[in-house]
VMD Tcl script that builds the backbone (N, CA, C; Angstrom):
set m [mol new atoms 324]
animate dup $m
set s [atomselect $m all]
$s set {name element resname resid chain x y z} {
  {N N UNK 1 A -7.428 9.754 -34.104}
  {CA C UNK 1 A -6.792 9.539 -32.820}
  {C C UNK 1 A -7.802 9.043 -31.791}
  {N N UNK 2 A -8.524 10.014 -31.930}
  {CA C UNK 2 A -10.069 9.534 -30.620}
  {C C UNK 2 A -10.212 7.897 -31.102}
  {N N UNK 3 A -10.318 7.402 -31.942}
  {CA C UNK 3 A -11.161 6.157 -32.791}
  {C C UNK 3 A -9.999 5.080 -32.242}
  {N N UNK 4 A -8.508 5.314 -32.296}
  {CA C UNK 4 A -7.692 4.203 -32.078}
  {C C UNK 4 A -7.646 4.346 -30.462}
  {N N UNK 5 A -7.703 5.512 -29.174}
  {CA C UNK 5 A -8.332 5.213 -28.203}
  {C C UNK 5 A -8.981 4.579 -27.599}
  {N N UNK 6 A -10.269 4.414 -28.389}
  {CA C UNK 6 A -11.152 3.943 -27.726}
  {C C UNK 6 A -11.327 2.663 -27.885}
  {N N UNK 7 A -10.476 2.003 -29.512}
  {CA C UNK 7 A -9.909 0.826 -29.566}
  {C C UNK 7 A -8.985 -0.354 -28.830}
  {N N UNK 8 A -8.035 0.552 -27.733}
  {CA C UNK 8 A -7.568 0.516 -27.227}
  {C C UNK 8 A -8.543 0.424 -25.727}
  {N N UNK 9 A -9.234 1.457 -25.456}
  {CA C UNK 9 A -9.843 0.698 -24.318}
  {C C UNK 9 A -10.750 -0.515 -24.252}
  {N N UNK 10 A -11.064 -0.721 -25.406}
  {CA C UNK 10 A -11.887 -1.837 -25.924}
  {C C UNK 10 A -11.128 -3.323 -25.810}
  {N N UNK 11 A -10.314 -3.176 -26.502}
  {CA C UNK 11 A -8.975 -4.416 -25.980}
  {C C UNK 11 A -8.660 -4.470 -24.434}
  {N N UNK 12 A -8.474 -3.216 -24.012}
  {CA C UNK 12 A -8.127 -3.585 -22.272}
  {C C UNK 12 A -9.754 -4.146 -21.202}
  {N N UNK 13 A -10.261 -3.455 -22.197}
  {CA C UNK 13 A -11.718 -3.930 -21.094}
  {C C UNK 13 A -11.936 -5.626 -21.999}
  {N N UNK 14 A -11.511 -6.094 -22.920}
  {CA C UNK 14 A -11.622 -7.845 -23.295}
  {C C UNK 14 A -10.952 -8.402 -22.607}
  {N N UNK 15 A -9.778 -7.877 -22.171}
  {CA C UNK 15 A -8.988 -8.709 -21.636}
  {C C UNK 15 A -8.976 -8.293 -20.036}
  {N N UNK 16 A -10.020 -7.690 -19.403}
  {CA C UNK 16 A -10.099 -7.899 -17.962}
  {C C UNK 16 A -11.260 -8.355 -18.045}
  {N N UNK 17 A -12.123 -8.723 -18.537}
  {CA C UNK 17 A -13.331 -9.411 -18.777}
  {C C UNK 17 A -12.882 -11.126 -18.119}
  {N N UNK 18 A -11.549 -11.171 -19.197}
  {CA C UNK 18 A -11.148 -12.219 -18.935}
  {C C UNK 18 A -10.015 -12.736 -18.010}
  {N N UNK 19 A -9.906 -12.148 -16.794}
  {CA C UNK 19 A -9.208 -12.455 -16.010}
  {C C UNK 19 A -9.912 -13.544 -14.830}
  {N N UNK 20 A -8.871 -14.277 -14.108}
  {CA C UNK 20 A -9.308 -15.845 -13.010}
  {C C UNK 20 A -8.875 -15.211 -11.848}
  {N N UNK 21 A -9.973 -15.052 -11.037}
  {CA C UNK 21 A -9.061 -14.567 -9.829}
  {C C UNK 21 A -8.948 -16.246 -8.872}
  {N N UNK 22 A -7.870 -15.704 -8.440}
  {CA C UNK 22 A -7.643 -17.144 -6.964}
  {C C UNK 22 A -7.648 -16.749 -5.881}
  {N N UNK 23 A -7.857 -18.026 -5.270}
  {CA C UNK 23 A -8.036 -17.735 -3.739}
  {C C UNK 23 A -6.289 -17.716 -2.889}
  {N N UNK 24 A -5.959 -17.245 -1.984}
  {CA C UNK 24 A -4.464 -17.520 -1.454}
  {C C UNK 24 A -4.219 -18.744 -1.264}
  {N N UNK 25 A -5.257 -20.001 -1.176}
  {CA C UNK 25 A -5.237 -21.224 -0.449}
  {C C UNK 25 A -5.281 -21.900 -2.106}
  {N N UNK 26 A -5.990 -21.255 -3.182}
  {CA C UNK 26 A -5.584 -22.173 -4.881}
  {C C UNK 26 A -4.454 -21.671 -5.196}
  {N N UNK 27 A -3.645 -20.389 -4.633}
  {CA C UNK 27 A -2.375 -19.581 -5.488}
  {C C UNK 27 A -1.296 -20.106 -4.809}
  {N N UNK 28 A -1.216 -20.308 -3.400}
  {CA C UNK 28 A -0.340 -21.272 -2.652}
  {C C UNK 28 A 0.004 -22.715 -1.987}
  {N N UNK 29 A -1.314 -23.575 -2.131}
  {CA C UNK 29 A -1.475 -24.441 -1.901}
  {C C UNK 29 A -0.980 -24.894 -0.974}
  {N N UNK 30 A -0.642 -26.034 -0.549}
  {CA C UNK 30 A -0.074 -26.189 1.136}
  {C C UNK 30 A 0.525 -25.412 2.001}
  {N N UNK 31 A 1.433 -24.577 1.132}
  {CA C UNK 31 A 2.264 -23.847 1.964}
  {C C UNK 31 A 1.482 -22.734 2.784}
  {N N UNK 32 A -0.102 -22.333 2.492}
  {CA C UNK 32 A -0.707 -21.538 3.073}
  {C C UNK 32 A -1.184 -22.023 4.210}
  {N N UNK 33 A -1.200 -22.937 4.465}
  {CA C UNK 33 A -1.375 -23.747 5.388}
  {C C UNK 33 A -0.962 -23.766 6.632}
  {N N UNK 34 A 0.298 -23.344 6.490}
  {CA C UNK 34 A 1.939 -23.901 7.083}
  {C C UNK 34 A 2.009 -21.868 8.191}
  {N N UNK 35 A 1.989 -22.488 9.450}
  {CA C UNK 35 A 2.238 -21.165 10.434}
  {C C UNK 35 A 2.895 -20.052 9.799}
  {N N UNK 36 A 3.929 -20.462 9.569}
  {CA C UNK 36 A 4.879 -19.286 8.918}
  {C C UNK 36 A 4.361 -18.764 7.850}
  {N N UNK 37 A 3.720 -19.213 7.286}
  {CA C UNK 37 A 2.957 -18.638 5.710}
  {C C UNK 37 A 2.054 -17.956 6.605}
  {N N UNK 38 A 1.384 -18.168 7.502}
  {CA C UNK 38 A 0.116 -17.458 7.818}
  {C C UNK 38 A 0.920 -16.335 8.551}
  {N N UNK 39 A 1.961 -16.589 9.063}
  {CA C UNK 39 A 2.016 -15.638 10.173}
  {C C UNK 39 A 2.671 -13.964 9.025}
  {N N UNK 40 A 3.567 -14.781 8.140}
  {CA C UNK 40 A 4.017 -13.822 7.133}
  {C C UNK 40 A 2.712 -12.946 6.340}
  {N N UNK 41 A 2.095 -14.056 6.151}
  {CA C UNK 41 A 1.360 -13.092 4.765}
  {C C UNK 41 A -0.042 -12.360 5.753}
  {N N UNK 42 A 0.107 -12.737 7.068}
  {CA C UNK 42 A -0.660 -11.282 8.034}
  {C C UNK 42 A 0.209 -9.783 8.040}
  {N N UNK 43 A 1.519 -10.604 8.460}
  {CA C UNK 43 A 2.467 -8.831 8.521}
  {C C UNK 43 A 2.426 -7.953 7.265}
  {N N UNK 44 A 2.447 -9.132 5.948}
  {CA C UNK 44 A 2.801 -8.382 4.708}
  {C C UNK 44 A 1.275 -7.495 4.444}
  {N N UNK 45 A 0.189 -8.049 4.777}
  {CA C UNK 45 A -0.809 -7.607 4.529}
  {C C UNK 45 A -1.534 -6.378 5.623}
  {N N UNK 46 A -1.005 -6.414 6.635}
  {CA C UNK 46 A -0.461 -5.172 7.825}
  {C C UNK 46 A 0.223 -4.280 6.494}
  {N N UNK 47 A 0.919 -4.427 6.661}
  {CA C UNK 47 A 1.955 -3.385 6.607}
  {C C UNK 47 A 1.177 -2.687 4.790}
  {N N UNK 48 A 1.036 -3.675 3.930}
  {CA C UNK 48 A -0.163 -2.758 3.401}
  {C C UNK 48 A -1.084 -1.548 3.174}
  {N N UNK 49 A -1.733 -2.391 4.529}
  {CA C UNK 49 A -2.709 -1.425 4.993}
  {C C UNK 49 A -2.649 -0.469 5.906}
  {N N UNK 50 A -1.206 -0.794 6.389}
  {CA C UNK 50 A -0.416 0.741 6.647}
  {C C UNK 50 A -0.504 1.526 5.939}
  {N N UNK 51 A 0.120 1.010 4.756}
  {CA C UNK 51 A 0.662 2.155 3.706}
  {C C UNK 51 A 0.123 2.696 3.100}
  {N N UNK 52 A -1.528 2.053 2.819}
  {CA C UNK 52 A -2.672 2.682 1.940}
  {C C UNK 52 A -3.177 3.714 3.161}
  {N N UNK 53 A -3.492 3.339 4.500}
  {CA C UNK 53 A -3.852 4.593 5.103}
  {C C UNK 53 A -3.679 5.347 5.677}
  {N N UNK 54 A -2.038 5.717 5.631}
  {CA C UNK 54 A -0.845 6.548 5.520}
  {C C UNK 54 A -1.049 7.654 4.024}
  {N N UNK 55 A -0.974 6.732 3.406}
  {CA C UNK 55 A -1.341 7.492 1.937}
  {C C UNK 55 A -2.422 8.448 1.424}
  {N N UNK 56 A -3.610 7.321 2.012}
  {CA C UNK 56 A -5.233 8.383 2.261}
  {C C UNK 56 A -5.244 9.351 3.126}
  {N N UNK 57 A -4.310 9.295 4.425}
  {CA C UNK 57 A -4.494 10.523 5.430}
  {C C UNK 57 A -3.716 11.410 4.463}
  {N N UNK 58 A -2.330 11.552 4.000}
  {CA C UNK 58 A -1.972 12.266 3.854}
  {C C UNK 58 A -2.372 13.420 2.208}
  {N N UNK 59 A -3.090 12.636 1.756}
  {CA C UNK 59 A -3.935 12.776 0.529}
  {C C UNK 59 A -5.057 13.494 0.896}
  {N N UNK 60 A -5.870 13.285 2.389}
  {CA C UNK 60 A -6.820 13.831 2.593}
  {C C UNK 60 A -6.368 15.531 3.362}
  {N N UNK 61 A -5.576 15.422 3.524}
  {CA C UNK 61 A -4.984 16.526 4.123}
  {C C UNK 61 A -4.151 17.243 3.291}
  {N N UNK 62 A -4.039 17.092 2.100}
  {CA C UNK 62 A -3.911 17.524 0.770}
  {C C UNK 62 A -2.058 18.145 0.851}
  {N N UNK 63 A -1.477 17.266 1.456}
  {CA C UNK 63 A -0.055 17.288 1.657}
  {C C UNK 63 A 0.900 16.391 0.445}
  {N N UNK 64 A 1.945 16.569 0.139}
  {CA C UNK 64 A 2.787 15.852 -0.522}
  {C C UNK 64 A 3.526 15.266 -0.283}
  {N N UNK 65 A 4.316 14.251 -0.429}
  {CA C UNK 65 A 5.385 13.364 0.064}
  {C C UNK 65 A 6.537 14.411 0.682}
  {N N UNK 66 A 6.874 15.001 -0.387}
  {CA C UNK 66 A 7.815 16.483 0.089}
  {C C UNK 66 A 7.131 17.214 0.938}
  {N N UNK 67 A 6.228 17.844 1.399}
  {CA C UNK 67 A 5.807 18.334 2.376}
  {C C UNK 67 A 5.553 18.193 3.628}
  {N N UNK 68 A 5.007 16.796 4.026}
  {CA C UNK 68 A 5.113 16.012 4.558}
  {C C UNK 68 A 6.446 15.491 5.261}
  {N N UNK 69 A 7.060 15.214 4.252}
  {CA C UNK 69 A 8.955 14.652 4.441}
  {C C UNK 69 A 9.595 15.701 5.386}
  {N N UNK 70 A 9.308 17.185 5.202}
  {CA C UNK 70 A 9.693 18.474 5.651}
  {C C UNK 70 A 9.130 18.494 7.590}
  {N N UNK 71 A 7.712 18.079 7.448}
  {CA C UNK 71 A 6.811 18.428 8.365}
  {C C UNK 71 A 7.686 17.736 9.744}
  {N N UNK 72 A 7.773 16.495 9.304}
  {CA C UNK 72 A 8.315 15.497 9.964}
  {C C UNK 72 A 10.038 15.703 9.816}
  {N N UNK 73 A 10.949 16.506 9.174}
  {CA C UNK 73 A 12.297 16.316 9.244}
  {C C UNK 73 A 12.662 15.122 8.354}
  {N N UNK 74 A 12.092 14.681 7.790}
  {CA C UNK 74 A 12.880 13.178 7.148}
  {C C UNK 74 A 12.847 13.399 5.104}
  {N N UNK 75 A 13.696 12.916 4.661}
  {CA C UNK 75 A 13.935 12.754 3.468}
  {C C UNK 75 A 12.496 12.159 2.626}
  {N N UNK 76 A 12.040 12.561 1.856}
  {CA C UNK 76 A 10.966 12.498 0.766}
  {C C UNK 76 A 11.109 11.094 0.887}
  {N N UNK 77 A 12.044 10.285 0.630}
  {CA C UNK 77 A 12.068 9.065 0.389}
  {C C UNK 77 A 11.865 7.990 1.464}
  {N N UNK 78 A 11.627 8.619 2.551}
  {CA C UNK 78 A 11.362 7.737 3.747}
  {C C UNK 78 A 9.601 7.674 3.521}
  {N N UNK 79 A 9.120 8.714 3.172}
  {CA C UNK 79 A 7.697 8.500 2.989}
  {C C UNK 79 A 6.923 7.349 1.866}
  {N N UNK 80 A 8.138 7.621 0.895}
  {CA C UNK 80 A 7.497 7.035 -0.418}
  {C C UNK 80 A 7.695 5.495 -0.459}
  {N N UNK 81 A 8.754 5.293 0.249}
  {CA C UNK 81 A 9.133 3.902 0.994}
  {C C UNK 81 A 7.772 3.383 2.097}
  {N N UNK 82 A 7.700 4.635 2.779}
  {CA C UNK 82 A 6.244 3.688 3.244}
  {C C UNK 82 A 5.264 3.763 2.984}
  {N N UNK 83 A 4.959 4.621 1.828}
  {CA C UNK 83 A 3.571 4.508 0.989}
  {C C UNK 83 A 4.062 3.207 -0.081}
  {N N UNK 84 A 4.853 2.911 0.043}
  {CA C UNK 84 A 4.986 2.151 -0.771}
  {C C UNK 84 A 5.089 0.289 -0.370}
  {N N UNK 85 A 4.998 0.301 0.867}
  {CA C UNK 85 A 4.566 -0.603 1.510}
  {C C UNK 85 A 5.300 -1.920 1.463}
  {N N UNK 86 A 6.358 -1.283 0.946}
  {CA C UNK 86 A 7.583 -2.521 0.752}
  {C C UNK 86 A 8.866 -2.625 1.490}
  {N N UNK 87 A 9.022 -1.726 2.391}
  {CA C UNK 87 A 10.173 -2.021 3.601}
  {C C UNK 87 A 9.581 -1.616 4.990}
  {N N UNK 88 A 10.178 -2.344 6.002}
  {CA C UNK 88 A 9.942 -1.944 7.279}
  {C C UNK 88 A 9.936 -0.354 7.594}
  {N N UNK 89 A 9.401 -0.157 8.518}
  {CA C UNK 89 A 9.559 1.155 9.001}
  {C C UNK 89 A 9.902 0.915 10.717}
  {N N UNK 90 A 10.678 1.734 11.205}
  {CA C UNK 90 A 10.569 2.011 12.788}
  {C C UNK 90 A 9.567 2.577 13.215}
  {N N UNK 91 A 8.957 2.200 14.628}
  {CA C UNK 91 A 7.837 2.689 15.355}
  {C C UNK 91 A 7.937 4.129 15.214}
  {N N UNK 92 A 8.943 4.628 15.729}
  {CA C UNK 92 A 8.957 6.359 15.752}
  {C C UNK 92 A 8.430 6.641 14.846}
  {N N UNK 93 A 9.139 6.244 13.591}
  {CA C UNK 93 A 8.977 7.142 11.847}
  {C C UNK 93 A 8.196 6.934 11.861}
  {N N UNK 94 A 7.140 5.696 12.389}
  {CA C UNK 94 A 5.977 5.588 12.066}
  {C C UNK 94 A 4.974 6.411 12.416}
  {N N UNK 95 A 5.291 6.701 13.920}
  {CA C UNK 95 A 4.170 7.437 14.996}
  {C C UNK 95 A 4.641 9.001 14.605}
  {N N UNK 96 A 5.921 9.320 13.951}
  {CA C UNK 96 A 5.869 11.162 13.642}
  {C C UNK 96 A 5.093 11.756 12.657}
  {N N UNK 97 A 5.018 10.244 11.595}
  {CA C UNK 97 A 4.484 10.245 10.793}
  {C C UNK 97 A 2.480 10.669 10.731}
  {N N UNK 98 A 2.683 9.563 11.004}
  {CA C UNK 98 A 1.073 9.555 11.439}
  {C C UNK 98 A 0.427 10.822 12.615}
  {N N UNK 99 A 1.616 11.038 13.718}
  {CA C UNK 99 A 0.730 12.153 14.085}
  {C C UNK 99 A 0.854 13.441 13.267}
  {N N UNK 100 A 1.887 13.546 12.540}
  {CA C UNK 100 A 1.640 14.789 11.656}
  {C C UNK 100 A 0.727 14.603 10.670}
  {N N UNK 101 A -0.415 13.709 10.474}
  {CA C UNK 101 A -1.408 13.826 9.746}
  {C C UNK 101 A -2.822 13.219 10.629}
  {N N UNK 102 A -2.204 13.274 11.778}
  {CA C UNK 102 A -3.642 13.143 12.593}
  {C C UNK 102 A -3.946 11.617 12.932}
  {N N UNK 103 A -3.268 11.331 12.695}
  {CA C UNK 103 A -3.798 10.000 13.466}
  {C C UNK 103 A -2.670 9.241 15.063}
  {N N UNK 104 A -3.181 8.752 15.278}
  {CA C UNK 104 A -2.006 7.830 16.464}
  {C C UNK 104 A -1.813 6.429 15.638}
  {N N UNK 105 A -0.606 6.125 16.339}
  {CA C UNK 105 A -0.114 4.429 16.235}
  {C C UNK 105 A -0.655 3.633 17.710}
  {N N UNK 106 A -1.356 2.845 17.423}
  {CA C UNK 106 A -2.047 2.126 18.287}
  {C C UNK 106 A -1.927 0.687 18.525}
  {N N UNK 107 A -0.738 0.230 19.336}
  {CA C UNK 107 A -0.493 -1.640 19.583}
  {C C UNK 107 A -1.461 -2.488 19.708}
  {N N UNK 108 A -1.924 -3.018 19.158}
  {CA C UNK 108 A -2.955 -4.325 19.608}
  {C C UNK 108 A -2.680 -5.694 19.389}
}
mol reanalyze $m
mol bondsrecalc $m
mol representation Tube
mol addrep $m
């Protein structure tokens, strides 16, 4: 068992050996160019990095999505939605959020 493991990580580490990374400007080509592409793929990349340090606070404070969900009144799934960095959130949810793990929401 150990032996076909480690076979197995052996194949996954060949084949990230061999991966191409691109740039957004070789993966999209003109269209990155183009306002709306820029202006989009800033929010999408916001909202991201919302969600990763939404995720780290609440990780560092050694809370759970459910616990958390409780702290704040809102359904487990409103959290995991924004750790998950794939739908909008409202300012509020955002700011109850975040101050129940210590941080503020800050406009700039």
């Amino acid at each position: 068992m150990k032996q076909a493991n480690k076979n197995a990580k052996t194949q996954v580490a060949q084949r990230n050996t061999k991966l191409k990374w691109y740039t957004v400007g070789q993966t999209f080509g003109k269209a990155s160019k183009e306002k709306e592409f820029q202006r989009s793929y800033k929010e999408e990349t916001s909202r991201i990095k919302i969600a990763q340090a939404i995720r780290e606070a609440r990780v560092a404070k050694k809370l759970t999505q459910v616990a958390l969900a409780k702290r704040v009144n809102m359904p487990q799934s409103v959290i995991a939605r924004l750790e998950g960095g794939n739908h909008g959130v409202s300012l509020d949810t955002l700011s109850k959020i975040a101050h129940e793990i210590g941080k503020q929401v800050e406009l700039v």
